[in-house]
Structure formats: structure tokens, C-alpha cells
N, C-alpha and C positions, 0 to 999 in steps of 0.2 A: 415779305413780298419784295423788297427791294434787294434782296440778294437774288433773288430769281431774276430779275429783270436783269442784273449784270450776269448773270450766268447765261440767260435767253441772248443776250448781244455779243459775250464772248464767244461762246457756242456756234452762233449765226459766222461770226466775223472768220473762226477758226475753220468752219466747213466750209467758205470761200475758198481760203488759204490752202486748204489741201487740197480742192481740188483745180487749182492751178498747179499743184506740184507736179513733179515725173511721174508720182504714184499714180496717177492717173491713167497712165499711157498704156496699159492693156487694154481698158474697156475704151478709149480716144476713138480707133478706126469705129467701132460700130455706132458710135456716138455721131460722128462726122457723118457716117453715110446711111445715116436711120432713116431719111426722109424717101430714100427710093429704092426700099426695099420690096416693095411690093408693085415692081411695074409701074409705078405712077409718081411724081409728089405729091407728097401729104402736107399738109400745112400742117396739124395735127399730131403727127405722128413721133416729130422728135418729144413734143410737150407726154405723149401716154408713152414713150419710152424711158425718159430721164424720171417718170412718176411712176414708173415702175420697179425702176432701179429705187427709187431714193426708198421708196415702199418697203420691198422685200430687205434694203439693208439696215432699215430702222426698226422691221417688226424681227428678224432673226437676230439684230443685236443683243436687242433686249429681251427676247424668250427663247433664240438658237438652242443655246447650251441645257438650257431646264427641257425643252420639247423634248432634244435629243435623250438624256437621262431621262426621262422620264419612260420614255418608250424602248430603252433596252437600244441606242442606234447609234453606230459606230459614230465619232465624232466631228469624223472629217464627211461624213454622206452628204452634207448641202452644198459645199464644197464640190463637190464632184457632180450632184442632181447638176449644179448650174451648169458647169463645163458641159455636160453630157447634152442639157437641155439647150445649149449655143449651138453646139455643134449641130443636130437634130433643127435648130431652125436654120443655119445655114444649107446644111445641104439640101431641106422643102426649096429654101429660095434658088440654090445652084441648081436645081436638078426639077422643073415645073411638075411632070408627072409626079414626080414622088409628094412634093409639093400639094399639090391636090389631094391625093390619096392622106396624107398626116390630117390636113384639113378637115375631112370628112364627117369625123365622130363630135368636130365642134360646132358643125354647119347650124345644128340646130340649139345651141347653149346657146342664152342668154345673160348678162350681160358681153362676157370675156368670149366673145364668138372669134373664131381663128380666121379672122378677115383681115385688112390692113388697120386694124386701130386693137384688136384683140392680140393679132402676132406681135404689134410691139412692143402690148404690157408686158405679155410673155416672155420675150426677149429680154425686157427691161427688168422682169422678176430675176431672170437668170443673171444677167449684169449684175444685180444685187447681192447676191449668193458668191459673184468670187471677186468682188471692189474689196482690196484691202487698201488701205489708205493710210497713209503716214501718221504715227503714234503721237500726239502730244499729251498733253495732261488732260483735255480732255475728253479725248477718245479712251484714254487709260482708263479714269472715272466712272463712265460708263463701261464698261467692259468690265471691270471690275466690282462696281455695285451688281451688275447684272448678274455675273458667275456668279456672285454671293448671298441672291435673293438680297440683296438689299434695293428694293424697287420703292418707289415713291414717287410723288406726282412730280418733283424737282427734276428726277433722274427721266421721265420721260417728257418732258419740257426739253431740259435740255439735248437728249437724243433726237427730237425732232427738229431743236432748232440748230443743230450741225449738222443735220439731214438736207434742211431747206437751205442753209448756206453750201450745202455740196451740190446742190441741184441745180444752182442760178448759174455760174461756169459751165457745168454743161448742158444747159437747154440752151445758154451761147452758140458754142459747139456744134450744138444739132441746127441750130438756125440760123446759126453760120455755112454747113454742109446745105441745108436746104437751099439758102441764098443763089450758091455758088450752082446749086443744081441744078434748078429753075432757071436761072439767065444764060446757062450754056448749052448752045444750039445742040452741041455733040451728044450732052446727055439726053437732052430731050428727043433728039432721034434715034437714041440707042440705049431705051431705059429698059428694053428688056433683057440687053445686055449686059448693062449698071445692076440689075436685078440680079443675075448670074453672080457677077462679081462682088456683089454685095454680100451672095450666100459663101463666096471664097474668103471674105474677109474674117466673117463670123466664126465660118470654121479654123483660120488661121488664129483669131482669136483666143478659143478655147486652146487651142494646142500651144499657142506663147505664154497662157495662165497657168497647164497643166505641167507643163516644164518649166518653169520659170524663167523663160529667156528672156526677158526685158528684166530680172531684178539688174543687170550693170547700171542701164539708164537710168533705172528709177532711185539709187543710188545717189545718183546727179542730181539735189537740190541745190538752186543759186540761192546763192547768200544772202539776197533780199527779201527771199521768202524763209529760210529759216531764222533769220534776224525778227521777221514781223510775227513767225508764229511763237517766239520764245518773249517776244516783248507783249503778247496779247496774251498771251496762257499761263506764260509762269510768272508772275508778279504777286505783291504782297498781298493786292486786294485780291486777284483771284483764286493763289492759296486757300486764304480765309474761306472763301466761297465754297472754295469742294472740301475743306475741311470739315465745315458744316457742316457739307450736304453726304459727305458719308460719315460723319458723325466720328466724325476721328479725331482725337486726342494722344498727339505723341506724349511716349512714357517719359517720362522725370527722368532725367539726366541724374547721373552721378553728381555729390555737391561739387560746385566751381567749375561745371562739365557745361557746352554749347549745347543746344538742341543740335539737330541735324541741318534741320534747316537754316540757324544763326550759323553752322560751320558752312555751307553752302554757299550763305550771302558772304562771310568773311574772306573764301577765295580760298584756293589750294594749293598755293604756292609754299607754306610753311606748314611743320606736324602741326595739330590741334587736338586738347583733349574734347571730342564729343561725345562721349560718354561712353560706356563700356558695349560691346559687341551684344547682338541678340542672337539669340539662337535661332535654329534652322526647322521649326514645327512641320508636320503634315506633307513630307516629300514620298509623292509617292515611289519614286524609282532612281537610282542613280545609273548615269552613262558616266565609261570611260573612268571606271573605279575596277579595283580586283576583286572579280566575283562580285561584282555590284554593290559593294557593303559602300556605307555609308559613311562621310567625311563627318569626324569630330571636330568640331574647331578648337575643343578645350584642349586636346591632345595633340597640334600641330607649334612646331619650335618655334618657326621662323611667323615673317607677316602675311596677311594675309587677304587678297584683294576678291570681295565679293561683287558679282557683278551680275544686276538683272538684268534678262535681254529674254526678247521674244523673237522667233526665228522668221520671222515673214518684216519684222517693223524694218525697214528701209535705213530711220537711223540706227540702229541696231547694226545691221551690216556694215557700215561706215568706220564703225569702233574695231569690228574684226582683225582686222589687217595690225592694230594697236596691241591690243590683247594678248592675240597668238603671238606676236614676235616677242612681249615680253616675256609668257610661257614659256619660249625656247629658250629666251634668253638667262631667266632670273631662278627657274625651276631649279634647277642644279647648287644655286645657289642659297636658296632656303624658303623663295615667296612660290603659295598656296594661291592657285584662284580659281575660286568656287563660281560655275556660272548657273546663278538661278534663274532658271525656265518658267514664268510667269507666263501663259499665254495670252495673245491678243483674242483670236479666235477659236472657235471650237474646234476647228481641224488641226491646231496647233495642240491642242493636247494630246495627240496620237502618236506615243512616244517612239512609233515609226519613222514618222515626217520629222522629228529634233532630230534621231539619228541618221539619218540622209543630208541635213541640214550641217552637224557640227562635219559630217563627211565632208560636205562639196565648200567648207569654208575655213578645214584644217582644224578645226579644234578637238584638242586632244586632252585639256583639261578636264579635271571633274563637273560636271551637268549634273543638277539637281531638279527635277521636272516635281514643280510648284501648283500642278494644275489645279487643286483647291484657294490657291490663295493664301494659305496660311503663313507661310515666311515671308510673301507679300504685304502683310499686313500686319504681321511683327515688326519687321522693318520702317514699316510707317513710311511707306512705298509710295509712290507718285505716278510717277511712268516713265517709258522704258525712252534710250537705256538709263541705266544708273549704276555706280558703285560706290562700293564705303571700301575703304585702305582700314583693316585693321594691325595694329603692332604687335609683338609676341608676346605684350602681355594681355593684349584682348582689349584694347582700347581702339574705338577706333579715332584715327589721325587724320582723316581725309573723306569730305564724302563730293561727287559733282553728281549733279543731274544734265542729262543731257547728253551730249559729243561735246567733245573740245578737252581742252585744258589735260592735253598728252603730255606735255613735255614735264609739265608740274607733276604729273602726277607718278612719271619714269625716276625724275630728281629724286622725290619722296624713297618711291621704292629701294632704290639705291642708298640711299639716308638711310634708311631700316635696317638695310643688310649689310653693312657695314657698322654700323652700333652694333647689330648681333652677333659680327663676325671680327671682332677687333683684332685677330691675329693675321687677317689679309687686306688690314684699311687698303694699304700702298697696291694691292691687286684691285684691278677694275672689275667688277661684276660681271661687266656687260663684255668683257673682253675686247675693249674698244682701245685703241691707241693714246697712250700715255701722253696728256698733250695734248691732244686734238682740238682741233677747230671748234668753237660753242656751236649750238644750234642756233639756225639763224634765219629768221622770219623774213619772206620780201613784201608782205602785207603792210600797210603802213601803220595797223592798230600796233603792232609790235615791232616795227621797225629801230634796228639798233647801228647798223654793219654797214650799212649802203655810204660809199663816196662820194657820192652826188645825191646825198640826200635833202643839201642843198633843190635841188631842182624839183621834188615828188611836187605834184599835183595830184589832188584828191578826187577820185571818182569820176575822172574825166579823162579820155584819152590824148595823150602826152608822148611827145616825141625827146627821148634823152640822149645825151652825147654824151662821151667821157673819153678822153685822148690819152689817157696814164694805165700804165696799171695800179687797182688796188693794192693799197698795203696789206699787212698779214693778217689773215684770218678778217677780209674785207669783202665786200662784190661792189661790183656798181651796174646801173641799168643801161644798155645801150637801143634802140631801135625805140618802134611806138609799143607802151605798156599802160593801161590803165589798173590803176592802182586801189585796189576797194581793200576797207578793214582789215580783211583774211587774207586776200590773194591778189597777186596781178595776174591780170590776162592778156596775156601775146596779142598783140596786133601785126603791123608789119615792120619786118627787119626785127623783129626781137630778139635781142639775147643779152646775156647776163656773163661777166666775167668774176671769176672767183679766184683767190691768192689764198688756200689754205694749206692746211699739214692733217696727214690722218691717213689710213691706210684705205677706207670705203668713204666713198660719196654718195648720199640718197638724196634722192627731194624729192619730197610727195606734192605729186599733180594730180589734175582732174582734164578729162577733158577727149580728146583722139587728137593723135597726129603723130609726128616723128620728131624728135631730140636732137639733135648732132652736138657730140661733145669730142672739143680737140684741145686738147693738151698741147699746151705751149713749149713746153720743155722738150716732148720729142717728136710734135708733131703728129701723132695718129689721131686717128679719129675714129668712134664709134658712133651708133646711131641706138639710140631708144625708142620702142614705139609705146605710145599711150593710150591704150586700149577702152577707154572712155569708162576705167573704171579707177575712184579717188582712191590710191594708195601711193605706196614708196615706193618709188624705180630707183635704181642700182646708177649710176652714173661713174662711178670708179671701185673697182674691186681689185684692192693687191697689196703693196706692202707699203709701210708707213713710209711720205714722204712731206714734202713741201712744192707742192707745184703750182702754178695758174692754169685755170681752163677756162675755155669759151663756149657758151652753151648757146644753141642757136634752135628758136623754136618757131613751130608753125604756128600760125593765126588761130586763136581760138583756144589754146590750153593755157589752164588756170596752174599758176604755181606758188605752193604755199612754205615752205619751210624746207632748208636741209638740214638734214643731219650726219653725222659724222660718225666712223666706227676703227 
């Protein structure tokens, strides 16, 4: 009983946290403007929308996948029921006559009567059907006991109470939108207008879900919310908890070998024996192989980076940008990376939507579509993403769950292929200039390089000066920057001077806006723009030298590390 009850309050705390996230922000507009959807406010109506939502994404979690198989039905059909079913009540609302006529056949059904407290369950069922929501360990849990008939009163305990922690944000939301709607004269004299508009938003809705054009934003979690969901969900006591509760037992290491989870906690900064590689059970299909055959890993020279990801998890897209450039980079050179296709949802195993997926986000490596779970759970699997570094002799050396811990885990790779390759130590792998500048964090968790590090102020906005140039392979902050963990974020007058050597300059930001970077030595100047999606931008591309630049950025972009090439 007392593990349930800490499962019940992570659960709770975790379905807060996500839905404060960006993941949110497809179903947001209908959520804001539920209350006058039907010609009138409803006091009522946000509370039978958000409980419609939380409904249908708690009863399809946990029986989606089995319904579907059961009845012979394509995977992704709720998926699309919902978009289909938004759109269908948005245009009722845009469009009154048609409106009326949808209405008709529910005039007389009772309970869920197609009136304003029945359209909104409706609505809200549908909401339910396409809320995907940012993965932690335990949305993983769930989604994964569920795919695998491992159901029990724990697992829907817990599904419910990530449900009711998703639902209190937004019944916020919706009565917040109500607030704002009721006190303003404009809507109330033009709610039959707000009504119209309200059906355009619904229908805009579906078609932002149905193309994915909000994953850039939703891409965009701040720091203090990924920090709270990784210190509430992945911890030692909560481990334990879902280890219980799905009844898992990782395998026996090799003698003198880490668990995964002990190489985890130890940090990935150095190889580590954790014991030998598991194999790849139960794949139904491979992408991005010759003639689809199947990757051995017994029969691969070099190392070899396994990496679970599900194509809709938000973190999951964050690591992309990581993955593929060392694909280009390290391919050639001898490292393998296997990326297994574990899904979140059931429309995620429709090896149509992975292949449109590893399309629109460049991955070219081997896909192994996991949709039983079985190398999931070989692996002694968590949730997404995650990968294990195995060495060529099948050990593996490295495992992180989570985002982060790039730079450790590029070193690594490099370490491998140079053990394996002793007749080109002195050749760079990466093709990176001889020399070059280290990577160089301007967060202050990793802060090494900065001039006036003297001056950092933590977590508060801070006005810096610095009258010198940096010495070599230094920066220093000039303008206002506030300075968190991972990243600083531009305020005004920001910018950053750099005194490095190296032929390419990257620095991966988050955020929108414009760069301007001028070179001191001849004076040009280029402009970057930052398209509010977290990856590397190019800041110099040409041939190795030694220069200063001054980077000059707009209010509001986050900037986390450069790198050198």
C-alpha cells in the first residue's frame, strides 16, 4: 500500500508538470476558448470539457492498443476519429445551420445530448484521442504495462492519477478563458461571433495536430520544468516503485559488471563495464537497412550506440539534431546506431508514420520498430529517450536516460574509434580541426572558459561588462544575461565575445530571433536566425584559424554550448 500511495502522488505531481509543458499547446486554444462555444458562457462547460479530455485519454491509454487489435483496426484510427471528430465540431460551431442539422440525431439521447454540456464532452473526448504529452518514466510505465497486458489495479491507480494531475492546469486554462470572457463587454456583445470563431479555432486545431506544426514549440521545454519532472520521476525511490509495479527484475550483470542503472547513476563521462549488450528480440520490421534485413550486432566491427526513441515524445526530437550529425559524422568511421522504435501510442506503431517521421527529421540510420515491446524489455527499458554505447566487443560502456550528457557521450564515441582504429589515432574522426578550441558551456552548471566569471550571478538577471579581449580559447559575457544551470538567456544588449581557433563555430540555441556575428579580424558580419527550434546553428564555416568574434543577440534566446569543428 505505501508504494501505491507514492506512485498516486508522483503520478498526480507528474501530470501537473506536463501539462504546464509546450506539449500542451495544440489542444491550449480550445481549452482557453471552451467556455463560448456555444453562443453563451457556460460555467460548466470548461469543467465537462477538460473531463472529457482527461476521460477518453485515460480509458484509451489503458485499453487503446488491445481494443484496436482486438477488432482487426488500423492503429493510428483514434488518432485520426479525434482530429476528424474536432474538426466536425468546429465547423457545427462556424457554420450554425450545419450546426443544427449534426445536432439533430442527439436531440433526443440521453445522457450526452449534443447541447452545450454534451458538445463539450464530445469535444473533450476528442481532445483526448490526439493529447500526446511529454514522455517521462511514468507515462512510459503506463503505456508500456498497458501494450503488454500487464494491467493491475497499481497501473490503473496510477493512470488515473496522471490523468487528474493533467486536468487541474487545464480546467485553469478553461476558467481562466471563461474569466476573461464573461468580464469583456466585446465578447459578450459578440458571442455569436466568439462562436464562429471559436468553430475556426477547433478546426485550426485539428489541422496543427494532423501536420504536426506546433512539434518546433512543443520542443521548447524551460529548464525548470524539465529539471522538476526528472527530480520527481527518476529518482531511486521511484525507480523501486515501477520496478515493482511492473514486476521487473534487471538481468545479472556480468561478474564485476554495473547494473545499468548503477552505470547511469555513476555518470558518463568515462567507459564503464555494464555488462554485456542484449540482444534485439521481437522487431517487427527494419527501416533504412538493405532490403530490410536485419542489423546483427554480433556481426558489427566497430561500436555501437543503441538508442530508444518514440517519434511523437518531444524529448525524443530534442536528441535528433545529436544523433544524426554523429551518424554523418562517425558512420564512415566504424560506430553503428541502432534506433529502436518503442512506441508511445498506438498510432505510433504504424510503420508508415516512423517512416515519414525519421523523413521530416533526417534519420538515416538503421530503425528497428519494437512495437511488441520486446527489445524494450530486454533492455530493462525505462522511458524514452534512452541509449546504451556499446564497444566492439559487445560490452556496453555507457548508458544515459534522458537528454543531455552530449558532449560525454561524442568523447566516448571517439575513445572507441580510436582504440579500434590505432593506425589513424593522430586523424580526427570527426574531421574537426587539429587543435581546436574545447567545447564550451555558458550555463553556469558547467561553466569553465568565461573571463569575468568573476561576476556570474545565478538565476537572476545581471548586467556584465568586460573591457579586454578574452585570452585564447576564452569568452566573456557583455550586455544583461541571466544565467540558469544549462543556459543563459539574452536580455538586453547581450552578447558574448569569443577568442578561439578552429575552422567551424556552432552554438546551440533555443529560442527565435536574429544572431549577428562579426569577426574582429576582418570585420564582416553575418546574421543567424533562430527559428525557435533547440539545435546548432553554424556561426562560422571556413578554414582553420584563430580569431575573436562578437555575437550579438536578441532578447529572449537561450544559449547553451559551442562547439568547434
Amino acid at each position: 500500500m505505501p508504494h501505491m500511495i507514492t506512485l498516486t502522488i508522483v503520478g498526480f505531481l507528474s501530470g501537473i508538470i506536463t501539462a504546464l509543458s509546450p506539449c500542451v499547446l495544440p489542444v491550449l486554444p480550445a481549452i482557453l476558448t471552451s467556455s463560448v462555444q456555444d453562443g453563451a458562457t457556460s460555467r460548466r462547460r470548461p469543467l465537462i470539457v477538460v473531463l472529457g479530455l482527461v476521460t477518453s485519454f485515460a480509458f484509451f491509454t489503458l485499453l487503446g492498443g488491445l481494443l484496436l487489435s482486438s477488432l482487426g483496426l488500423p492503429d493510428d484510427l483514434l488518432r485520426w476519429a479525434g482530429i476528424i471528430i474536432l474538426a466536425i465540431v468546429g465547423l457545427g460551431l462556424a457554420i450554425p445551420p450545419l450546426g443544427e442539422l449534426l445536432q439533430r440525431p442527439f436531440e433526443r439521447i440521453r445522457p450526452i445530448q449534443m447541447d452545450r454540456d454534451g458538445n463539450g464532452f464530445v469535444m473533450g473526448l476528442a481532445l483526448g484521442l490526439v493529447f500526446v504529452p511529454c514522455a517521462g518514466p511514468i507515462l512510459a510505465s503506463i503505456t508500456v504495462l498497458a501494450a503488454t497486458n500487464g494491467f493491475s489495479w497499481g497501473l490503473v491507480t496510477l493512470t488515473l492519477s496522471f490523468a487528474a494531475g493533467i486536468a487541474i492546469p487545464l480546467l485553469g486554462f478553461g476558467l481562466a478563458g471563461q474569466a476573461m470572457g464573461s468580464r469583456i463587454s466585446f465578447v459578450r456583445e459578440r458571442l455569436n461571433a466568439i462562436r464562429i470563431g471559436s468553430g475556426v479555432v477547433l478546426m485550426l486545431t485539428a489541422l496543427v495536430i494532423a501536420t504536426n506544426i506546433a512539434e518546433p514549440l512543443q520542443r521548447w521545454v524551460p529548464g525548470v520544468l524539465a529539471s522538476a519532472q526528472e527530480a520527481i520521476e527518476d529518482n531511486d525511490t521511484v525507480r523501486t516503485e515501477l520496478d515493482d509495479l511492473q514486476g521487473r527484475e534487471e538481468q545479472t550483470a556480468a561478474v564485476g559488471a554495473m547494473t545499468f542503472d548503477e552505470c547511469e547513476d555513476a555518470g558518463g563521462d568515462v567507459l564503464r563495464n555494464c555488462g554485456p549488450a542484449r540482444d534485439l528480440p521481437g522487431i517487427q520490421e527494419w527501416l533504412n537497412t538493405p532490403d530490410g534485413e536485419a542489423v546483427d550486432l554480433d556481426n558489427l566491427d566497430g561500436p555501437v550506440l543503441i538508442d530508444f526513441w518514440t517519434y511523437s515524445c518531444i524529448n525524443c526530437q530534442r536528441t535528433f539534431p545529436y544523433i544524426t550529425e554523429w551518424d554523418d559524422r562517425y558512420r564512415d568511421e566504424g560506430l553503428t546506431i541502432v534506433g529502436v522504435h518503442s512506441p508511445e501510442f498506438a498510432f505510433e506503431k504504424e510503420v508508415g508514420n516512423v517512416e515519414d517521421a525519421a523523413e521530416r527529421y533526417g534519420i538515416e540510420y538503421p530503425i528497428a520498430i519494437d512495437n511488441d515491446f520486446e527489445t524494450w524489455r530486454e533492455w530493462d527499458q525505462r522511458f524514452w529517450p534512452a541509449h546504451y554505447l556499446v564497444d566492439s566487443s559487445g560490452t556496453v560502456v555507457q548508458v544515459h536516460y534522458g537528454e543531455g550528457a552530449y558532449d560525454d557521450t561524442e568523447r566516448l564515441i571517439q575513445e572507441l574509434l580510436d582504440s579500434d582504429q590505432q593506425d589513424v589515432v593522430e586523424a580526427d574522426p570527426g574531421n574537426h580541426t587539429s587543435g581546436r578550441t574545447h567545447e564550451t558551456y555558458v550555463g553556469y552548471g558547467r561553466l569553465e572558459y568565461a573571463e569575468n566569471e568573476d561576476q556570474v550571478v545565478r538565476d537572476e538577471p545581471t548586467t556584465y561588462t568586460y573591457g579586454s579581449t578574452p585570452g585564447e580559447d576564452m569568452f566573456a559575457y557583455r550586455g544583461e544575461w541571466t544565467l540558469t544551470d544549462e543556459y543563459a538567456l539574452a536580455g538586453a544588449d547581450a552578447s558574448l565575445t569569443l577568442n578561439y581557433y578552429a575552422a567551424d563555430v556552432h552554438l546551440v540555441m533555443a529560442g527565435e530571433g536574429t544572431v549577428t556575428v562579426t569577426s574582429q579580424s576582418t570585420g564582416e558580419t553575418t546574421e543567424v536566425v533562430v527559428d525557435g527550434t533547440s539545435d546548432r546553428y553554424d556561426l562560422v564555416l571556413g578554414e582553420p584559424e584563430r580569431d575573436v568574434i562578437d555575437i550579438e543577440f536578441e532578447e529572449g534566446i537561450e544559449v547553451y554550448a559551442f562547439t568547434f569543428g
